[in-house]
C-alpha positions in Angstrom: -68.7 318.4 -195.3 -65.1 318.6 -194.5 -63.0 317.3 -197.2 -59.7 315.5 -195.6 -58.3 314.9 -198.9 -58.7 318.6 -200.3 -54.9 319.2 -199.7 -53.2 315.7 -199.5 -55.0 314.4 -202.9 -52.3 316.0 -205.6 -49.5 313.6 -203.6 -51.9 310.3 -202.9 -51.6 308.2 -205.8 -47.7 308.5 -205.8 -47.9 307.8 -202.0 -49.9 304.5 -202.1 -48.2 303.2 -205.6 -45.9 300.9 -204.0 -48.4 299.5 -201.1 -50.9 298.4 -204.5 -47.9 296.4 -205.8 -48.7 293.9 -203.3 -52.1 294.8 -202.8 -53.3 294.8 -206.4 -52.1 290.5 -207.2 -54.1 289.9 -203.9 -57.6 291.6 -204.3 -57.3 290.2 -208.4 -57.0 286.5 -206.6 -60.1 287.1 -204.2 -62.0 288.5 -206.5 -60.9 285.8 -209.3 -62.4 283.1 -206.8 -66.2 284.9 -206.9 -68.4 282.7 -207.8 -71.5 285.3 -208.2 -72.3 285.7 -211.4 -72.0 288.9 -213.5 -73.9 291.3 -211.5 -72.3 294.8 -210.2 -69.0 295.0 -208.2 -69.1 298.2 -206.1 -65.9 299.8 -205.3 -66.4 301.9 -201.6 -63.6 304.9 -201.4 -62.3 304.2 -204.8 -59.8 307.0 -204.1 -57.5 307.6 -207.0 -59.1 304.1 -209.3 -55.9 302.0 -208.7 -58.9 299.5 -207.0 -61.3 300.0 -210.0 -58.5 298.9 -212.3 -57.7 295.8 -210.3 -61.7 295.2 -210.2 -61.8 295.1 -214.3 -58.5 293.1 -215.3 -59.6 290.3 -212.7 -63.1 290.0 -213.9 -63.1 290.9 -217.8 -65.9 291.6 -219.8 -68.9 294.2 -219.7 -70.3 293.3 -216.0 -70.7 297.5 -214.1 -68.5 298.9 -212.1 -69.2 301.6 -209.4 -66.6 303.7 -207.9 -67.9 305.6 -204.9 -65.6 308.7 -204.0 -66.9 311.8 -201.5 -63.3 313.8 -202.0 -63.7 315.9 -205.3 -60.0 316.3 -205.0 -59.7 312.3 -205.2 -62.2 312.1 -207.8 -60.4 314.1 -210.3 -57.6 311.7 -210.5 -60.1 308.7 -210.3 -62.2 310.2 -213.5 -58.6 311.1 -214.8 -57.9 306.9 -214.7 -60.9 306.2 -216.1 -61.2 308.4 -218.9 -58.1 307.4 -220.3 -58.7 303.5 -220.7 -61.2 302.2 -222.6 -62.1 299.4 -220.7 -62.9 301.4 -217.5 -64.3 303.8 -219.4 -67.0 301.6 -220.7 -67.0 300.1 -217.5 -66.6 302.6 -214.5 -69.3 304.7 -213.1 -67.8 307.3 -210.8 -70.5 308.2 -207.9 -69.5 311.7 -205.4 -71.2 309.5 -202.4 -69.8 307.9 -199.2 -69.3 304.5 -198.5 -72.0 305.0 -195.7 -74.7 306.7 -197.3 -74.2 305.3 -201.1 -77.3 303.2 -202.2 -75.8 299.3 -202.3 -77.5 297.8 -205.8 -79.5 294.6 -205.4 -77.4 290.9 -206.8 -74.2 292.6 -205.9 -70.7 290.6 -207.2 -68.7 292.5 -204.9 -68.2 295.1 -203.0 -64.1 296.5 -202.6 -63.4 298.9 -199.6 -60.3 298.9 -199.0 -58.8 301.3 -196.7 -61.9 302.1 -195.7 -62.9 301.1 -192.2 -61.1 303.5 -190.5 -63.6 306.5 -191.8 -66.3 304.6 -190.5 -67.9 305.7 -186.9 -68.8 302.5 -185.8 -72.5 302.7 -186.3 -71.7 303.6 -190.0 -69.7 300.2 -190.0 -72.4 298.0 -188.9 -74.7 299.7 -191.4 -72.4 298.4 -194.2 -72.2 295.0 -193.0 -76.3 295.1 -192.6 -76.8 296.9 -196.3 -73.9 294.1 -197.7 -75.7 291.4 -196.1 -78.6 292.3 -197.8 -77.8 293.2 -201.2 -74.7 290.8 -202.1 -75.9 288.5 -204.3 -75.3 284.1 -203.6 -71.9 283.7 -203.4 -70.9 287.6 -203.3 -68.1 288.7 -201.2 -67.3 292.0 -199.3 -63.3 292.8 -199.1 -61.9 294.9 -196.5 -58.3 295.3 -195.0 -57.4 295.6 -191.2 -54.8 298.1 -190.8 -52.4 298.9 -187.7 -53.3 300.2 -185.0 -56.2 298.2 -184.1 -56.8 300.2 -180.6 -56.1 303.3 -179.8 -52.1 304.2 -179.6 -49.7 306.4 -180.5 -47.9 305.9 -183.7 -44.5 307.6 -183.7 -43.6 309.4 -186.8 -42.7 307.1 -189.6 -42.0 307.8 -193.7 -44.5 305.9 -195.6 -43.6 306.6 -198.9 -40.9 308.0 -201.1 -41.0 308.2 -204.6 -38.9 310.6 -207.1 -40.6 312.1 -210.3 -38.5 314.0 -212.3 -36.2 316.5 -210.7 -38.5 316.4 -207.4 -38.6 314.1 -204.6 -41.9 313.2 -203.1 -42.3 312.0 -199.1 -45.2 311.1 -197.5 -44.4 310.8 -193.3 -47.5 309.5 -190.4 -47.8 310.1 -187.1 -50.9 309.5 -184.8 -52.0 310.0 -181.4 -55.3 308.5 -179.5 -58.2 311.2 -179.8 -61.4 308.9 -178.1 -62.3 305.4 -177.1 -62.0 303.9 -180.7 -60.5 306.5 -182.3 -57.0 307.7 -183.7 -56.1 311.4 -184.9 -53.3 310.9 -187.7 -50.8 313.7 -188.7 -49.8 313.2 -192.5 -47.0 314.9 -194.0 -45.8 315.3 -197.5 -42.8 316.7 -198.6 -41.7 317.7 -201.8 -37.7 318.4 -202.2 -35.0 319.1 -204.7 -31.9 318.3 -204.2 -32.3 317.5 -200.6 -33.7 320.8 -199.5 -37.6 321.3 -199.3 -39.7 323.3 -201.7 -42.8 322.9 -200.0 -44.9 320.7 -197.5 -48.4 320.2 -196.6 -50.0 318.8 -193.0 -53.5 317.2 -192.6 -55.3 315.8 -189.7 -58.3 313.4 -189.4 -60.0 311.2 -187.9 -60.1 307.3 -188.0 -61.4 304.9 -186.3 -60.4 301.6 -185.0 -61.6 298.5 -183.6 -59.3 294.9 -183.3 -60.3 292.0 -186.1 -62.5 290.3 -183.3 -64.7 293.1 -182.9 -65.4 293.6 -186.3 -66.0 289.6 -186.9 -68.5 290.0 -184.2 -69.7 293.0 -185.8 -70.3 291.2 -188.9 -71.7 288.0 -187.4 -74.5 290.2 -185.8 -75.5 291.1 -189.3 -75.3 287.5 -190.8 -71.7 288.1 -192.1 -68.9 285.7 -191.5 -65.6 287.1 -191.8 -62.0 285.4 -192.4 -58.3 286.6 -193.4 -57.0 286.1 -196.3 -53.8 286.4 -198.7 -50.9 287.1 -197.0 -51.0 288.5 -193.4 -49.6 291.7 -193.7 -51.9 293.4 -196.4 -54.6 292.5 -193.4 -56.9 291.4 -196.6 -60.4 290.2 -194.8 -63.1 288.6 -196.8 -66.9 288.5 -195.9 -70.1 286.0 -196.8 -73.3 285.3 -195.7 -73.2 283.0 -192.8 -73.3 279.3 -194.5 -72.4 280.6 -197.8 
């Protein structure tokens, strides 16, 4: 399997630092609010573990954490996090799966994939809503975001992220053009400059998919999930339950 991550992962975690400033208060409230008990959360395309570490200081104690991550580049900075606090050590298992094909465990707390969607074919996506109907336990949750665009559109070349370490300076620029019916090609871009002038950069292209927030509630809804915003609209934070829960 391709890995898109294989050259982009050395620059990710300085690229999404300032996004999980809002991000991380918001998924500790919603997860705060379970009321499920102490069984396993399970974190889908943990990435780099800044969602791992949100998932232990919200709910403290000794209750299992699993941090799926396919990218082996990713997955070095993720065991990286882990290793060096205790807590998530003791806490964190790291699984090289996908948020597809990774076995959901039964009396699930909750399950975290965030900025994941978009790697999801659509037939993968409904088989996530079907396995976390299944194995959430009463009262468990399912927390996804809904990121722009929702259709597919062009997305003119933007900077994302800037961020200085040291002597270097560290961009990260997105561009995307429609590639299929629900699907997006993005262009990333990261830059690394001194002074101004550019040392070196490195391009990657993949593939997401897309679908608007009421095709994914209906998605859900087929497989006994009810879906609803929440937090502040523009982290597009979305919460799922069992219908009636």
């Amino acid at each position: 399997m391709v890995d898109p991550y294989e050259r982009s992962a050395e620059y990710l975690d300085l690229m999404i630092a300032g996004a999980w400033e809002a991000l991380a208060p918001a998924l500790s409230g919603v997860l705060q609010e379970v009321k499920a008990g102490t069984g396993p959360v399970v974190d889908l395309g943990a990435g780099t573990g800044r969602g791992a570490a949100v998932i232990c200081a919200a709910l403290p104690g000794d209750g299992p954490v699993l941090a799926v991550e396919p990218s082996a580049a990713m997955r070095a900075v993720l065991l990286a996090r882990v290793h060096d606090d205790p807590e998530l050590r003791s806490r964190v298992t790291v699984l090289a799966d996908d948020a597809a094909r990774t076995p959901l465990p039964d009396g699930t707390r909750a399950i975290v994939a965030l900025n994941v969607l978009g790697h999801l074919p659509p037939a993968e996506r409904r088989a996530l809503w079907a396995s976390a109907a299944h194995r959430l336990a009463p009262g468990g949750v399912l927390v996804v975001n809904v990121t722009p665009p929702v259709r597919p559109e062009r997305v003119p070349r933007t900077r994302m992220a800037s961020v200085a370490v040291g002597a270097l300076h560290y961009e990260g620029w997105g561009s995307a053009e429609p590639s299929g019916d629900a699907e997006i090609t993005w262009r990333m871009e990261y830059r690394v400059l001194r002074d101004g002038r550019p040392l070196s950069e490195v391009t990657v292209d993949y593939r997401w998919w897309v679908a608007s927030e009421s095709t994914l509630a209906e998605e859900a809804a087929t497989a006994g999930l009810a879906m609803r915003p929440v937090g502040e609209p523009g982290l597009g934070l979305h919460l799922l339950t069992r219908q009636g829960a």
